[in-house]
C-alpha positions in Angstrom: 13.4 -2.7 -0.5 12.5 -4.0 -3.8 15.5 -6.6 -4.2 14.6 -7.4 -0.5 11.1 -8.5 -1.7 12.3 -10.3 -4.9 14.7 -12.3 -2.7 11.8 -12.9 -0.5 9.2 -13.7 -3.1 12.0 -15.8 -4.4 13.0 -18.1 -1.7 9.7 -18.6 0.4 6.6 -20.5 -0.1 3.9 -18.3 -1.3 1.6 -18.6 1.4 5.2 -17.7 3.8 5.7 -14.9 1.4 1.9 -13.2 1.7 1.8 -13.5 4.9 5.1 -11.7 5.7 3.7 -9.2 3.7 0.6 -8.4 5.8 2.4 -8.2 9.1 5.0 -6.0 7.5 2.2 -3.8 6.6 0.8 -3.8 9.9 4.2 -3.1 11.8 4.7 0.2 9.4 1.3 1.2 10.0 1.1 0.5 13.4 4.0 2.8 13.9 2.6 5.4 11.9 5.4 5.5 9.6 3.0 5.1 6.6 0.7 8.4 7.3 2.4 10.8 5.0 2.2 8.5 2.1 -0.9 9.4 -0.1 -1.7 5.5 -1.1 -2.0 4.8 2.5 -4.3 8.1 3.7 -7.3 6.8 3.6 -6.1 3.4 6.0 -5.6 6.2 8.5 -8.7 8.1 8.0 -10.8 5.3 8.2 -10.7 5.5 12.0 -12.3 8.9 11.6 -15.2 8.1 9.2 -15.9 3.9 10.7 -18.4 4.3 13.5 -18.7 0.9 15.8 -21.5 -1.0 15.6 -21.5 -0.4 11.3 -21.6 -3.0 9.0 -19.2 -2.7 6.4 -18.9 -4.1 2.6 -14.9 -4.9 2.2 -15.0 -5.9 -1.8 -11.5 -6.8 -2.9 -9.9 -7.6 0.3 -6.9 -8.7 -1.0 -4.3 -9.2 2.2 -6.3 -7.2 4.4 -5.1 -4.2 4.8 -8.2 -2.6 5.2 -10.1 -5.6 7.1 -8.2 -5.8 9.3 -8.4 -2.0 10.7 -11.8 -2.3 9.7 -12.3 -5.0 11.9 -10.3 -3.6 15.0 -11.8 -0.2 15.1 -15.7 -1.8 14.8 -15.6 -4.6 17.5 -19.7 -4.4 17.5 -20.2 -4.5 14.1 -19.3 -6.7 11.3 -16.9 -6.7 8.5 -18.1 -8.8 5.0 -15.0 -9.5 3.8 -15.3 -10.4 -0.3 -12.1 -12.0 -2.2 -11.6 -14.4 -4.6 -8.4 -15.7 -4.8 -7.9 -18.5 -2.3 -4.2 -17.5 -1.6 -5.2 -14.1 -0.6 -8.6 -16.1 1.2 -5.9 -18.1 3.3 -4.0 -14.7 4.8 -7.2 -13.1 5.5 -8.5 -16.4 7.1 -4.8 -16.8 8.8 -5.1 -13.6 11.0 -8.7 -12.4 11.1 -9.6 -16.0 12.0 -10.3 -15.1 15.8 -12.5 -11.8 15.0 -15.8 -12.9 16.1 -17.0 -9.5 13.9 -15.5 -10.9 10.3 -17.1 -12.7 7.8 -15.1 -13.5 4.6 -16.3 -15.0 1.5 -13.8 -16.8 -1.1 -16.1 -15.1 -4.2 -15.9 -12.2 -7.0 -19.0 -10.2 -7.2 -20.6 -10.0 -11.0 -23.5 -9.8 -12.7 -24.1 -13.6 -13.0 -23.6 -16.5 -10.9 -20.6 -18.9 -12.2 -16.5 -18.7 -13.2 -14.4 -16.1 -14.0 -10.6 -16.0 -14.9 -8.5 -13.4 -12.7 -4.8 -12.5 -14.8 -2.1 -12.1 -12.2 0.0 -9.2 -13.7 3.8 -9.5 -12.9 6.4 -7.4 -12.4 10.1 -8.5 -12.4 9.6 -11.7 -12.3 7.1 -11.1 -9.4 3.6 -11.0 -8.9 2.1 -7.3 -8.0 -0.4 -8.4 -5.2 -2.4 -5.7 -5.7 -2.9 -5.9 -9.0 -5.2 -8.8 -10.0 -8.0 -8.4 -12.0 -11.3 -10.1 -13.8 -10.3 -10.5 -17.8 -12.1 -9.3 -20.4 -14.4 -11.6 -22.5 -11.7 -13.4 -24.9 -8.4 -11.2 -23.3 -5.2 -13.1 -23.8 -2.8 -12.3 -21.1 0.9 -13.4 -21.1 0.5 -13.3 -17.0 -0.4 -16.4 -14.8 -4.4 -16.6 -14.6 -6.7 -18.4 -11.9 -9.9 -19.4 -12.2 -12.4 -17.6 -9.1 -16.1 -18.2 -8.6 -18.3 -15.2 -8.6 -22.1 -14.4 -7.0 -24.1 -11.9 -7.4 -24.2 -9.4 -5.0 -27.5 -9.5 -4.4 -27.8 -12.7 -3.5 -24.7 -12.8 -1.3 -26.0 -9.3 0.6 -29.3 -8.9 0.2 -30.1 -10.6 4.2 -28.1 -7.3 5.7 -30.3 -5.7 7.8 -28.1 -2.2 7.1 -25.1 -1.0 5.6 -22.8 1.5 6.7 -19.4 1.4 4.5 -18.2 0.1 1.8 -14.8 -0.7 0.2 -14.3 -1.8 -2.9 -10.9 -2.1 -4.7 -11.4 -4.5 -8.1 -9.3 -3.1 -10.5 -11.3 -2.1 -13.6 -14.6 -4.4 -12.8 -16.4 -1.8 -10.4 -18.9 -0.1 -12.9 -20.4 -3.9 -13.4 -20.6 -5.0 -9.7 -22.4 -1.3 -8.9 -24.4 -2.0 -11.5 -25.7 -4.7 -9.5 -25.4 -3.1 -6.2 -27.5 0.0 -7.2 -30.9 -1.6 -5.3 -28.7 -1.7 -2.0 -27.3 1.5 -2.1 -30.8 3.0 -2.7 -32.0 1.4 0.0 -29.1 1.9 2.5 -26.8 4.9 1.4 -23.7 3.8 2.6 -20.8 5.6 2.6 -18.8 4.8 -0.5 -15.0 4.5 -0.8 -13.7 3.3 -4.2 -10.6 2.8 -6.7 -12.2 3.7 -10.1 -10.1 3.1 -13.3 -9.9 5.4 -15.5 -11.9 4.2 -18.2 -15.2 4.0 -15.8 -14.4 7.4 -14.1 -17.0 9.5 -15.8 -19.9 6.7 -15.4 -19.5 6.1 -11.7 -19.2 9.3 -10.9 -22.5 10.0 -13.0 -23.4 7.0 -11.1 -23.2 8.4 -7.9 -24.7 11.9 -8.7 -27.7 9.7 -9.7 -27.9 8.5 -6.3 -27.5 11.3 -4.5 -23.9 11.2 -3.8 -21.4 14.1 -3.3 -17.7 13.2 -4.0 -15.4 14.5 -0.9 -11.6 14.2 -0.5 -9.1 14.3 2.4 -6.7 17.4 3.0 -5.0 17.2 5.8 -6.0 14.5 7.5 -9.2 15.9 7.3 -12.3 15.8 5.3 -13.8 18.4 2.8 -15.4 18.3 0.4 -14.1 17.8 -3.0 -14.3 20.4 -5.9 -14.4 19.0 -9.6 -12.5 16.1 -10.7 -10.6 14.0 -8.0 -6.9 14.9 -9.5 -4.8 12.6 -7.8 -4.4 8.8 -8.0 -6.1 6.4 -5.6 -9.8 6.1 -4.0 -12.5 8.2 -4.0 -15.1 8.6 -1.2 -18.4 9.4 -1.6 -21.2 9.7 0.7 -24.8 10.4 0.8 -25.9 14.1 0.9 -27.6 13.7 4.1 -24.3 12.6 5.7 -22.1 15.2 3.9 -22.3 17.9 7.4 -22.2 14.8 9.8 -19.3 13.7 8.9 -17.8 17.4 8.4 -18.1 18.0 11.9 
């Protein structure tokens, strides 16, 4: 599968190349044949947890892997779609286009309006499309690098008369755009799913005690409550006391 991809990435246009990699995506998950793999549990429990009619936060879109489930199991709601690298803006605009229910943004969330460089790690020769992330203030990178534009979340959210869920995959910069998105979550406890590296573990999970967050986990297919430390690899979810028996039942 690997040399497949390499050929692939290899001989086809990038957009060509993207977007054969969402509907591949799609045609594994729509057959189910990606439920027993742990990076992909929480794609399938989504449908258990998304409610129609919520609004929900996708931050880090990437190829939409999430946006666009999000979008099909919520037809009354509304999916914020937030991603900053045009090529990845183009699939997401490419086939969520005629979703009356999506909104997507070509931004970065930060602490201040203005430009950021993104590094685009590769691997093989390849670029890992999952991977991309903000740079540090004066990191040098061997890696191909775009330039993005980046809001504050505020000022991009703050008009939302609710919400419900939010995503948010950003590899590494998640402890500063929560920073920022602390006044929203106070006011609207949404449910929480995140990546968290593991340098900002033990601040946004102090983080989200602060709030009023309990930390639950997925065990066969269904969800319990989590005890200590998430061990394995890959998002956490965490949602607001008050919802903790809700969604247990």
């Amino acid at each position: 599968m690997k040399l497949i991809k390499k050929l692939l990435f290899k001989v086809l246009p990038q957009s060509t190349y993207l977007k054969l990699l969402h509907r591949s995506f799609y045609l594994l998950y729509d057959l189910n044949l990606l439920k027993n793999k742990k990076s992909f549990k929480y794609h399938y429990m989504v449908k258990k947890i998304i409610q129609d009619g919520d609004i929900i936060i996708d931050i880090g879109a990437n190829l939409g892997y999430f946006s666009k489930t999000f979008a099909r199991i919520n037809p009354s709601g509304k999916v914020i779609c937030i991603e900053p690298l045009p090529q990845y803006y183009a699939v997401l605009t490419h086939f969520l286009r005629h979703r009356e229910n999506v909104e997507i943004h070509n931004v970065a969330l930060g602490r201040e309006e203005g430009k950021a460089t993104m590094i685009l790690p590769k691997s093989n020769g390849m670029i890992r499309t999952g991977l991309p992330y903000i740079s540090k203030k004066n990191e040098t990178s061997e890696h191909p690098t775009q330039e993005v534009n980046i809001v504050n979340p505020i000022s991009l959210l703050k008009s939302l008369s609710k919400i419900d869920y939010i995503k948010c995959d950003v590899e590494g910069f998640e402890w500063i755009i929560f920073q920022e998105l602390k006044q929203l979550i106070n006011t609207h406890k949404p449910i929480i799913q995140i990546e968290i590296s593991t340098e900002n573990r033990k601040d946004m999970l102090h983080l989200f005690t602060e709030l009023g967050y309990e930390q639950m986990g997925i065990a066969d297919f269904q969800l319990v409550k989590e005890t200590g430390e998430q061990k394995e690899e890959g998002d956490f979810l965490f949602v607001p006391k008050t919802k903790v028996q809700e969604l247990l039942k």
